[in-house]
Biopython code that builds the backbone (N, CA, C, O; Angstrom):
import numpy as np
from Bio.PDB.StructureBuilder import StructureBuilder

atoms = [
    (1, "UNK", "N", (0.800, -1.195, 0.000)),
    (1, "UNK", "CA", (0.000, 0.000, 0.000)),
    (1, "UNK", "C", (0.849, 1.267, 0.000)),
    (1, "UNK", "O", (0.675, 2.339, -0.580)),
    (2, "UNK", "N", (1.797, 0.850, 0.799)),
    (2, "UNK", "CA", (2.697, 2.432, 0.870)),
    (2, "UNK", "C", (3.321, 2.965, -0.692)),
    (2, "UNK", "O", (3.201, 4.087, -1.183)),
    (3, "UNK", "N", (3.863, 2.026, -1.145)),
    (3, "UNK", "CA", (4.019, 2.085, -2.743)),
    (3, "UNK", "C", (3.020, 3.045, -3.779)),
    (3, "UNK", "O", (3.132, 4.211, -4.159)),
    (4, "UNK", "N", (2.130, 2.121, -4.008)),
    (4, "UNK", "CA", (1.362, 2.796, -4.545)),
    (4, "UNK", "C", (0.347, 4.086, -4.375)),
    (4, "UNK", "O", (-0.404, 4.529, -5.244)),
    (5, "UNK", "N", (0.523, 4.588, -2.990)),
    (5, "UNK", "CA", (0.168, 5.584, -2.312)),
    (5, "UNK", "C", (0.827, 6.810, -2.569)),
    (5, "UNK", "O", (0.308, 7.926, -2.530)),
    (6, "UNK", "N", (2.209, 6.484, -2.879)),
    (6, "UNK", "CA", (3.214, 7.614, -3.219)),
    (6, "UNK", "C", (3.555, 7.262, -4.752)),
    (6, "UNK", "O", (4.696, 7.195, -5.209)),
    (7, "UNK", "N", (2.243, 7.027, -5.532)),
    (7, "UNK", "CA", (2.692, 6.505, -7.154)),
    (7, "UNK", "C", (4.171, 5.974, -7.751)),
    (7, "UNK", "O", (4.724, 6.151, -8.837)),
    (8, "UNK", "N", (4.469, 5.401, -6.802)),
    (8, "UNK", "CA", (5.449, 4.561, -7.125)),
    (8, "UNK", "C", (5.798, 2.612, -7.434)),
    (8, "UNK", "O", (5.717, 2.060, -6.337)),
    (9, "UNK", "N", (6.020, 1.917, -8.189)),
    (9, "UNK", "CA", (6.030, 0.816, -8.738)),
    (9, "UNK", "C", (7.612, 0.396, -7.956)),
    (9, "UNK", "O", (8.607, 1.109, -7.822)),
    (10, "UNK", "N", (7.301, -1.484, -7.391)),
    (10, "UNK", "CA", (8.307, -1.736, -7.040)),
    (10, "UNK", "C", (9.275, -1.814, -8.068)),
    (10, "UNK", "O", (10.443, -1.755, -7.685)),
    (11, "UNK", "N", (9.059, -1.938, -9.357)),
    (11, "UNK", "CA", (10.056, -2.053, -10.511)),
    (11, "UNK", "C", (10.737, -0.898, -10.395)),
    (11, "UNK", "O", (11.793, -0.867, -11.027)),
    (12, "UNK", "N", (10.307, 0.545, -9.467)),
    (12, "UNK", "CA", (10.962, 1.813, -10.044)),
    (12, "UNK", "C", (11.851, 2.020, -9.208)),
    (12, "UNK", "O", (12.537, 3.043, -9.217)),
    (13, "UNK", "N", (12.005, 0.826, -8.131)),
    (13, "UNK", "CA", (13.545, 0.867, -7.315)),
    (13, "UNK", "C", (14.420, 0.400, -7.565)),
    (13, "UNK", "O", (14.258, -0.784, -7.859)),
    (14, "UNK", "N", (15.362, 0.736, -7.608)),
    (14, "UNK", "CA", (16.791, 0.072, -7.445)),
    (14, "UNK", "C", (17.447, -0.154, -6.567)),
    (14, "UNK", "O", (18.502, -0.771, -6.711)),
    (15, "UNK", "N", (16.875, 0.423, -5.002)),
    (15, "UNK", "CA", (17.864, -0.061, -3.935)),
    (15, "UNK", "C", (16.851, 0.094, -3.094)),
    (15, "UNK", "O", (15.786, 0.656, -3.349)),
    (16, "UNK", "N", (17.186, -0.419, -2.052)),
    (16, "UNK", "CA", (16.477, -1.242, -0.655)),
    (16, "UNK", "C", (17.288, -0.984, 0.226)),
    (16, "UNK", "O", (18.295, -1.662, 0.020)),
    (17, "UNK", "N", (17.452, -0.026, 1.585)),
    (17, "UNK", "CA", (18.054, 0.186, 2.077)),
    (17, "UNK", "C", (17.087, -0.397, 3.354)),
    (17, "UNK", "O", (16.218, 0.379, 3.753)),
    (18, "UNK", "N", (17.205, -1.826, 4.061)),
    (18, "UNK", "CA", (16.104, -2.123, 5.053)),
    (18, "UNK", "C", (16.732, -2.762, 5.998)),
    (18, "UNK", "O", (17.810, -3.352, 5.931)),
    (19, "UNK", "N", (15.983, -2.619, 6.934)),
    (19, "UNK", "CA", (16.380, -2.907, 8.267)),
    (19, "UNK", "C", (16.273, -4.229, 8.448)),
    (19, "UNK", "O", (15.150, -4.685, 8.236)),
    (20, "UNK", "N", (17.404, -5.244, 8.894)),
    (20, "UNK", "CA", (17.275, -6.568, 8.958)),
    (20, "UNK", "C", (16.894, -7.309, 10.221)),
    (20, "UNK", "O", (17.732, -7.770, 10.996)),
    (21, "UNK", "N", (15.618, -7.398, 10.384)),
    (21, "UNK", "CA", (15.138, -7.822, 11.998)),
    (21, "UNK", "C", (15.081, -9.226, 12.123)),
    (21, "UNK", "O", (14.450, -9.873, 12.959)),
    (22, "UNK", "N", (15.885, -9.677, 11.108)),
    (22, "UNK", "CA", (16.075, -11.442, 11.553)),
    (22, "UNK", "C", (15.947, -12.040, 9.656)),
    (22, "UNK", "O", (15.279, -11.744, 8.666)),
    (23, "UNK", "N", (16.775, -12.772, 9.933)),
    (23, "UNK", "CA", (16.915, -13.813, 8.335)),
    (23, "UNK", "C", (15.409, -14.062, 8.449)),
    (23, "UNK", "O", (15.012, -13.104, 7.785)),
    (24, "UNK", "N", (14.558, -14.557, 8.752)),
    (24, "UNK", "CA", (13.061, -14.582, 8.363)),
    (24, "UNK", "C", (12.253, -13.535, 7.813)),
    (24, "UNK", "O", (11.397, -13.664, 6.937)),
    (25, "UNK", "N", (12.642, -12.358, 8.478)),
    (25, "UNK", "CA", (11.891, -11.035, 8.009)),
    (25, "UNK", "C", (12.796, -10.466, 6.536)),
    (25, "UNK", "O", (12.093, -9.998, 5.639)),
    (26, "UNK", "N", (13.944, -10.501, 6.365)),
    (26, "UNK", "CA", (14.565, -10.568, 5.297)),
    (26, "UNK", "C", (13.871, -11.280, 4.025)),
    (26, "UNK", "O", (13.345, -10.715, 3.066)),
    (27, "UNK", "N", (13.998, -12.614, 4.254)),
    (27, "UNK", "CA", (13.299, -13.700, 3.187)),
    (27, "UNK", "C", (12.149, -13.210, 3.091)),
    (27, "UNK", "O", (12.036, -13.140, 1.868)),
    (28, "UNK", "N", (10.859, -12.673, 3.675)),
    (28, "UNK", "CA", (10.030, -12.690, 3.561)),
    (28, "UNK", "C", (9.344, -11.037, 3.265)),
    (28, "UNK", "O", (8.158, -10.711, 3.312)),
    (29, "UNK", "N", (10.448, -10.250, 2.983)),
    (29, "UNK", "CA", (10.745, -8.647, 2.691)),
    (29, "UNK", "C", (11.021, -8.953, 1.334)),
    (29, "UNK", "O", (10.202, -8.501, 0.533)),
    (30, "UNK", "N", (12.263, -9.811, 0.730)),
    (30, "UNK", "CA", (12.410, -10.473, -0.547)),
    (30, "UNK", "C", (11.038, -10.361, -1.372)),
    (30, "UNK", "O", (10.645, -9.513, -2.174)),
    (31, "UNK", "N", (10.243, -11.971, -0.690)),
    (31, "UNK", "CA", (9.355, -12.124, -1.551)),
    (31, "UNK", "C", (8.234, -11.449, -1.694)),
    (31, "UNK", "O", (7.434, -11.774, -2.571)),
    (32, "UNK", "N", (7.944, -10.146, -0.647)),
    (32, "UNK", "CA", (6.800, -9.535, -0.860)),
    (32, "UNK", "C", (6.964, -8.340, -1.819)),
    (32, "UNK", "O", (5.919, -7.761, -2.118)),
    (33, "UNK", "N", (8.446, -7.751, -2.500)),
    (33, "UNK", "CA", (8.473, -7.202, -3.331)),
    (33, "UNK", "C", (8.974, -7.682, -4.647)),
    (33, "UNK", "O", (9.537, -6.997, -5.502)),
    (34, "UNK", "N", (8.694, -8.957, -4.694)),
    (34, "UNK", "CA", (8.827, -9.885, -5.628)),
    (34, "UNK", "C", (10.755, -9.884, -6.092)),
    (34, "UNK", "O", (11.007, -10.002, -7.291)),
    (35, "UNK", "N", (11.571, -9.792, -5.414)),
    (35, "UNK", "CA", (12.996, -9.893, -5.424)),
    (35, "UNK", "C", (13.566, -11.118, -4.943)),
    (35, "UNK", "O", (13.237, -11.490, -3.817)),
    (36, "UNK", "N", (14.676, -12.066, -5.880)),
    (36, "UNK", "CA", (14.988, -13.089, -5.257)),
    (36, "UNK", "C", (15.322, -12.989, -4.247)),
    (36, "UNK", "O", (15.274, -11.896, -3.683)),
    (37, "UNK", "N", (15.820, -14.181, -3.597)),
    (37, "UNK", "CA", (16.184, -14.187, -2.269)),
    (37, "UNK", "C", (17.739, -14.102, -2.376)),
    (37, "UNK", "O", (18.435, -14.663, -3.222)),
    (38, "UNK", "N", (18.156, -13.287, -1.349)),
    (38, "UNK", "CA", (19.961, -12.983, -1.359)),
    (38, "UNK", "C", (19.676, -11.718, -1.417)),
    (38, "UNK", "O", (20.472, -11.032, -0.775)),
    (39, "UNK", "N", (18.442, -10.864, -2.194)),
    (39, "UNK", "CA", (19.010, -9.651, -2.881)),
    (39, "UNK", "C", (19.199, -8.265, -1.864)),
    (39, "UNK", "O", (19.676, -7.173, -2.174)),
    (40, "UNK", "N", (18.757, -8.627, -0.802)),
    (40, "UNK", "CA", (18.975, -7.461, 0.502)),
    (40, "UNK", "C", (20.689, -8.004, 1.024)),
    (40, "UNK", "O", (20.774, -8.467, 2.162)),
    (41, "UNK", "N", (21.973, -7.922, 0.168)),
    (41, "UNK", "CA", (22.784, -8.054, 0.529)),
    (41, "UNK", "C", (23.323, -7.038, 2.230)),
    (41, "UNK", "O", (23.656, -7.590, 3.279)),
    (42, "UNK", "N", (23.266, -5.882, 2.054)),
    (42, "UNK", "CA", (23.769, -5.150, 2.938)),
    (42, "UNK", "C", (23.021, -5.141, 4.567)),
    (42, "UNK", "O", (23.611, -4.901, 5.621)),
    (43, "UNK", "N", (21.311, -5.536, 4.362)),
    (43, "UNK", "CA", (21.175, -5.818, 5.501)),
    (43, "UNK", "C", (21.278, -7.350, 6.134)),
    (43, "UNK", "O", (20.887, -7.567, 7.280)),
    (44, "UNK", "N", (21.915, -8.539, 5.177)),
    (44, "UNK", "CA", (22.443, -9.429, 5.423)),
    (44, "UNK", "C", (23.389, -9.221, 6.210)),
    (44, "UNK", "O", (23.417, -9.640, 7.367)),
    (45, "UNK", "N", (24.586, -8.307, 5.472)),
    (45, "UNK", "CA", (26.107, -8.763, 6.303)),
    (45, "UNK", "C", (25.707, -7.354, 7.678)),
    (45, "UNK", "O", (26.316, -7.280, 8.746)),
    (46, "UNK", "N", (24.882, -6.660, 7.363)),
    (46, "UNK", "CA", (24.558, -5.637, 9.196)),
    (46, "UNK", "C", (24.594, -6.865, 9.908)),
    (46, "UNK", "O", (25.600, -7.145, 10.561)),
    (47, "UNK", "N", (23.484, -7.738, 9.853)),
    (47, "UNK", "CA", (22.819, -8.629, 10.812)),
    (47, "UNK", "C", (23.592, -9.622, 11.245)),
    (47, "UNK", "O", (23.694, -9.975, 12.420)),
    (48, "UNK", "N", (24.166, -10.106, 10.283)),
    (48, "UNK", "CA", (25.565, -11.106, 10.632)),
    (48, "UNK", "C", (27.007, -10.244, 11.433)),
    (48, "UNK", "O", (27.734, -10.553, 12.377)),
    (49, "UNK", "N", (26.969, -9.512, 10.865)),
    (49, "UNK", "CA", (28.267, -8.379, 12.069)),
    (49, "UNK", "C", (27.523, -7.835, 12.804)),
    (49, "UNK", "O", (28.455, -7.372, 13.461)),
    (50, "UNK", "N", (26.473, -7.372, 13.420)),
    (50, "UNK", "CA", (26.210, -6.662, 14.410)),
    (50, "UNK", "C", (24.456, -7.378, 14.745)),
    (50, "UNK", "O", (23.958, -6.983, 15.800)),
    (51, "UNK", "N", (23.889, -8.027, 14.184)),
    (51, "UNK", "CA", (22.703, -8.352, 15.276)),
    (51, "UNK", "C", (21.415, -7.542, 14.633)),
    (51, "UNK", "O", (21.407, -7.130, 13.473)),
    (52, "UNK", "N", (20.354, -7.385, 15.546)),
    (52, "UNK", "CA", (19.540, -6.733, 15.616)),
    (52, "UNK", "C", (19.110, -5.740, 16.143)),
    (52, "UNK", "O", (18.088, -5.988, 16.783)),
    (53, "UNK", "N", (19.563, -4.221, 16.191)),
    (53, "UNK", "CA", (19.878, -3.360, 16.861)),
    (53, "UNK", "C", (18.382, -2.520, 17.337)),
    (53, "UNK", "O", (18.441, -1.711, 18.264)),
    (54, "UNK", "N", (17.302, -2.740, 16.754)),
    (54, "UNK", "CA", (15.975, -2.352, 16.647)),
    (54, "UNK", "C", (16.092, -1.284, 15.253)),
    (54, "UNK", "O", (17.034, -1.500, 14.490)),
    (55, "UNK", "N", (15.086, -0.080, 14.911)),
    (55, "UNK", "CA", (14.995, 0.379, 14.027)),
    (55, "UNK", "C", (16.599, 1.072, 14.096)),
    (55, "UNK", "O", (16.922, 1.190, 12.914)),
    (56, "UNK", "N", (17.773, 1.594, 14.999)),
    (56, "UNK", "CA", (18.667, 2.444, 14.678)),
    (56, "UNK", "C", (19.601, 1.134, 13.425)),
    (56, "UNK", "O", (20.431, 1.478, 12.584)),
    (57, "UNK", "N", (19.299, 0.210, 13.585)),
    (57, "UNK", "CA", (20.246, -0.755, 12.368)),
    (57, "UNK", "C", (20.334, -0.574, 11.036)),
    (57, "UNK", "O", (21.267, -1.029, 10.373)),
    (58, "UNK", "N", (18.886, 0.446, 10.304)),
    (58, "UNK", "CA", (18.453, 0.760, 9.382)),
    (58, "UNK", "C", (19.666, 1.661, 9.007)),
    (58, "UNK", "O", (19.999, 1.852, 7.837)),
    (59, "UNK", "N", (20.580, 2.434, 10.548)),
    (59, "UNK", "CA", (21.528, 3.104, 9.403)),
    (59, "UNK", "C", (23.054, 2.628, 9.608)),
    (59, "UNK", "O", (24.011, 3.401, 9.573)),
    (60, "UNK", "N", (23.154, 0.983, 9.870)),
    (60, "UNK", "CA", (24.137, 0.557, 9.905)),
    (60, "UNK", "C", (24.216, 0.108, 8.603)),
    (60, "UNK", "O", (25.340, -0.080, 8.137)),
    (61, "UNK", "N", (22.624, -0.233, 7.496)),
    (61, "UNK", "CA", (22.924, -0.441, 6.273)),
    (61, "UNK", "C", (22.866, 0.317, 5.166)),
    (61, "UNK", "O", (23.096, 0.043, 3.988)),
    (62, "UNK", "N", (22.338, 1.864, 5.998)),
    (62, "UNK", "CA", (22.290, 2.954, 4.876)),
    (62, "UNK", "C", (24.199, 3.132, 4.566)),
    (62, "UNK", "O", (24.649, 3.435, 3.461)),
    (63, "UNK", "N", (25.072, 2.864, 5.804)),
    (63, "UNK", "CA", (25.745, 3.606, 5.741)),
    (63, "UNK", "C", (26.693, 2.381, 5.273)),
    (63, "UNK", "O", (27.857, 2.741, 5.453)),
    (64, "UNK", "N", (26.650, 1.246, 4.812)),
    (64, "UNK", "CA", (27.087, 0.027, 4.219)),
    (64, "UNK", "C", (26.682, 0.638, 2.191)),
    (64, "UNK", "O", (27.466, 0.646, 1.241)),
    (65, "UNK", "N", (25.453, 0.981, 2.227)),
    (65, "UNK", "CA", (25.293, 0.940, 0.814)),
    (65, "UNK", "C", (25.730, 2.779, 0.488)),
    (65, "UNK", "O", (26.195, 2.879, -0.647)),
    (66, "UNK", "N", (25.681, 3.829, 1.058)),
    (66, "UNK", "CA", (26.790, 4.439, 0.741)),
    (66, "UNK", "C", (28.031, 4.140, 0.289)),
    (66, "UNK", "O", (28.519, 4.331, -0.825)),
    (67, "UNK", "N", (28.702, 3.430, 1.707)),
    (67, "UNK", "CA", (30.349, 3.391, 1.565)),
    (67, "UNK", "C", (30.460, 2.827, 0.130)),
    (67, "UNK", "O", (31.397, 3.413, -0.413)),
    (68, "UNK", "N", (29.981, 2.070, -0.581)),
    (68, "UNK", "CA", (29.624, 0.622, -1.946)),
    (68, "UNK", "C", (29.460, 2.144, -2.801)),
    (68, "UNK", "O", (30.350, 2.084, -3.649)),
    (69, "UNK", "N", (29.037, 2.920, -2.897)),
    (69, "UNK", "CA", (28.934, 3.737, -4.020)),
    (69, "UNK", "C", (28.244, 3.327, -5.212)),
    (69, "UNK", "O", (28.516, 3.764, -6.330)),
    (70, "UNK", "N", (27.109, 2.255, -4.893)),
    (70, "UNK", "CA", (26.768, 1.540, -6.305)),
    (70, "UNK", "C", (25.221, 2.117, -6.381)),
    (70, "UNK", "O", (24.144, 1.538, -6.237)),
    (71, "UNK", "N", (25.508, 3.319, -6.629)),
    (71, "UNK", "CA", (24.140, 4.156, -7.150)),
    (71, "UNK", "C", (24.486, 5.820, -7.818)),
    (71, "UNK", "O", (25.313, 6.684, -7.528)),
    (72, "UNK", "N", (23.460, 5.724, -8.766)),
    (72, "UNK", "CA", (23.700, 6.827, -9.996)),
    (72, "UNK", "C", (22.827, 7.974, -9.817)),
    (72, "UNK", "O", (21.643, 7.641, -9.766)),
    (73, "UNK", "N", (22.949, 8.682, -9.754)),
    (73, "UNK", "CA", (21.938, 10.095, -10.078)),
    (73, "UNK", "C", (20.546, 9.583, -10.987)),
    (73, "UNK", "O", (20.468, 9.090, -12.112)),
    (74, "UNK", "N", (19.022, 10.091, -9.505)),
    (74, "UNK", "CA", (17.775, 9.738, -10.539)),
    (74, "UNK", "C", (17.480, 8.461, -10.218)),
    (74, "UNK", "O", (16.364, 8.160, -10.640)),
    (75, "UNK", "N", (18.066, 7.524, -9.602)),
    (75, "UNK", "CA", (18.105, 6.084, -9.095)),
    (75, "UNK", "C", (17.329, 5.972, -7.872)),
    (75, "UNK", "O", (18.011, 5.896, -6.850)),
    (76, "UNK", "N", (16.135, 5.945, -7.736)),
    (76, "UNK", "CA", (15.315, 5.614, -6.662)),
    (76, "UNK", "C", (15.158, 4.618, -5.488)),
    (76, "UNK", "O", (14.841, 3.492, -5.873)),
    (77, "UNK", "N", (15.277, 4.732, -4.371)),
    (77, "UNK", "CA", (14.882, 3.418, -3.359)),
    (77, "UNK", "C", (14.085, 3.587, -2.411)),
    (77, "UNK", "O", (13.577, 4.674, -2.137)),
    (78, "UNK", "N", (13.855, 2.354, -1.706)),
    (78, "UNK", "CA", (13.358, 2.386, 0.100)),
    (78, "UNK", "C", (13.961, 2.207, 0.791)),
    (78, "UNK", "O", (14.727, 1.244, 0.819)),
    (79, "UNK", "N", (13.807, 3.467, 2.019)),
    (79, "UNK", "CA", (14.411, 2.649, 3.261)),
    (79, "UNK", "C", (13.250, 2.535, 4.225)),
    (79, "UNK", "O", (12.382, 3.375, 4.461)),
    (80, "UNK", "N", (13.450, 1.019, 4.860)),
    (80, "UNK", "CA", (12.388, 0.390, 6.124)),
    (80, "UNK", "C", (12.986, 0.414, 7.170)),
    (80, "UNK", "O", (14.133, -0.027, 7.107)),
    (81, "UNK", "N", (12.549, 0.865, 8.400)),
    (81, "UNK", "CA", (13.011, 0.442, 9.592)),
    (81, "UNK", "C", (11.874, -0.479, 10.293)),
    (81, "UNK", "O", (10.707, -0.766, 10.024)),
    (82, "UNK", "N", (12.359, -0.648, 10.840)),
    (82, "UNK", "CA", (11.405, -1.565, 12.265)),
    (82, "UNK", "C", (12.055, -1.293, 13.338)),
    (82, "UNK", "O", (13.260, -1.152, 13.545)),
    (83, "UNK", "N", (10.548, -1.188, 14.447)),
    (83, "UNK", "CA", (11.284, -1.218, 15.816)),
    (83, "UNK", "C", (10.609, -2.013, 16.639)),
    (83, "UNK", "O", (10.081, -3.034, 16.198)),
    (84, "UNK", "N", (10.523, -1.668, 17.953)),
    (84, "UNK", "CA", (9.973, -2.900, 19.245)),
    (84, "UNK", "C", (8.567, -2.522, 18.545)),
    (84, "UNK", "O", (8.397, -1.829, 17.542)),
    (85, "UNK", "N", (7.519, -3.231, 19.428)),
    (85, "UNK", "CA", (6.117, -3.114, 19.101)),
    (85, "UNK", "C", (5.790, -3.257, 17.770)),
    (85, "UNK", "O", (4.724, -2.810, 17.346)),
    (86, "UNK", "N", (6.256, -3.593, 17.352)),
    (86, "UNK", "CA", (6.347, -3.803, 15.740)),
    (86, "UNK", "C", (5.938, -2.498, 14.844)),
    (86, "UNK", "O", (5.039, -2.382, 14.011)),
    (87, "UNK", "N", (6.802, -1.660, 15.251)),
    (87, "UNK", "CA", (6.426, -0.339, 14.674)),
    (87, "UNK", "C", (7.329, -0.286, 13.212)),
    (87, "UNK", "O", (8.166, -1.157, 12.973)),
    (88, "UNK", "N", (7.084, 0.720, 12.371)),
    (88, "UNK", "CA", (7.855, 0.334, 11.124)),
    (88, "UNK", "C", (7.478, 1.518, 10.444)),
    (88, "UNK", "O", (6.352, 2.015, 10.411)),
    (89, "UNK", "N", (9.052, 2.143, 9.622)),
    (89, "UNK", "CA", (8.781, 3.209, 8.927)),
    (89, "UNK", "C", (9.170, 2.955, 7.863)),
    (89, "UNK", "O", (9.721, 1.859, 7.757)),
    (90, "UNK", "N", (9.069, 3.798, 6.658)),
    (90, "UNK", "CA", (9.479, 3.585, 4.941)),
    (90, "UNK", "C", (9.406, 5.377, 4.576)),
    (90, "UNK", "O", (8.745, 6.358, 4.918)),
    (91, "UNK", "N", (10.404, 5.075, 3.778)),
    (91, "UNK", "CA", (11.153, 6.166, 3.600)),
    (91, "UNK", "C", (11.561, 6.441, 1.554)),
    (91, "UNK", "O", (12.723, 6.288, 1.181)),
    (92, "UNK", "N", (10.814, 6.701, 0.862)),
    (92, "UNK", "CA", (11.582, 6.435, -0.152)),
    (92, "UNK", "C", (12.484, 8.007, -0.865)),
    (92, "UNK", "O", (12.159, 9.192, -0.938)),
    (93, "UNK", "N", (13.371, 7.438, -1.169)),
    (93, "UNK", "CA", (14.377, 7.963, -1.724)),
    (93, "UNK", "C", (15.155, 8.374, -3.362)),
    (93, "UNK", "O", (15.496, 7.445, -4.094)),
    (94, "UNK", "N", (15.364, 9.801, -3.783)),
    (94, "UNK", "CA", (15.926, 9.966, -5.100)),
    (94, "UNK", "C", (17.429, 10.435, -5.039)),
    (94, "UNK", "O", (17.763, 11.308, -4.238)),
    (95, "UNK", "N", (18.261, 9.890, -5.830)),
    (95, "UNK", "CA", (19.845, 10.073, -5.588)),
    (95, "UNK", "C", (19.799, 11.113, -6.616)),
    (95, "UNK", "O", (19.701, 10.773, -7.795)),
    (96, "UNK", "N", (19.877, 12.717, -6.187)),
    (96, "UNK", "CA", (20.459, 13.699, -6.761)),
    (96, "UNK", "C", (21.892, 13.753, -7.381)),
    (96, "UNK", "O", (22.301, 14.790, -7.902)),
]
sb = StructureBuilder()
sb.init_structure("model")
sb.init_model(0)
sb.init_chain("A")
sb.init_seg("    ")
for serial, (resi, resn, name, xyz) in enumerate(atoms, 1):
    if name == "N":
        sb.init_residue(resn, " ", resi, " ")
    sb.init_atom(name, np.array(xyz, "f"), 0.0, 1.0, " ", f" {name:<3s}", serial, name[0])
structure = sb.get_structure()
């Protein structure tokens, strides 16, 4: 719903900047935006080096897919956090 609320198509992202609250919520973040599985690399290796930090982890992988430099001007994404209570934000994003 949040997608299409802000007329945007999951095809019109290119990056996923999301908060990894456990290899289950990962896999299952995958398949609800129809992306194989593996393809949330950066909040993979957060979660494997550092855990589950609650929503502040969201910028242990913003700041993973910075350092990577693998985005172009005009290149659109999301970022998700999650926190306790199962609270959860989305954020989408244009690389000037």
């Amino acid at each position: 719903m949040f997608l299409p609320k802000n007329g945007t198509a999951t095809s019109e992202l290119e990056h996923f900047v999301v908060h990894p609250g456990g290899t289950k919520v990962i896999i299952e973040f995958e398949k609800c935006l129809g992306l194989d599985e593996g393809s949330f690399v950066y909040p993979r290796k957060v979660l494997k080096e550092h855990g589950n930090m609650s929503s502040a982890t969201v910028l242990y992988v913003m700041d993973e897919f910075l350092r990577d430099e693998v985005y172009r001007k005009g290149e659109k994404g999301l970022i998700s956090a999650m926190g306790p209570g199962f609270s959860s934000e989305f954020l989408l994003f244009k690389i000037q």
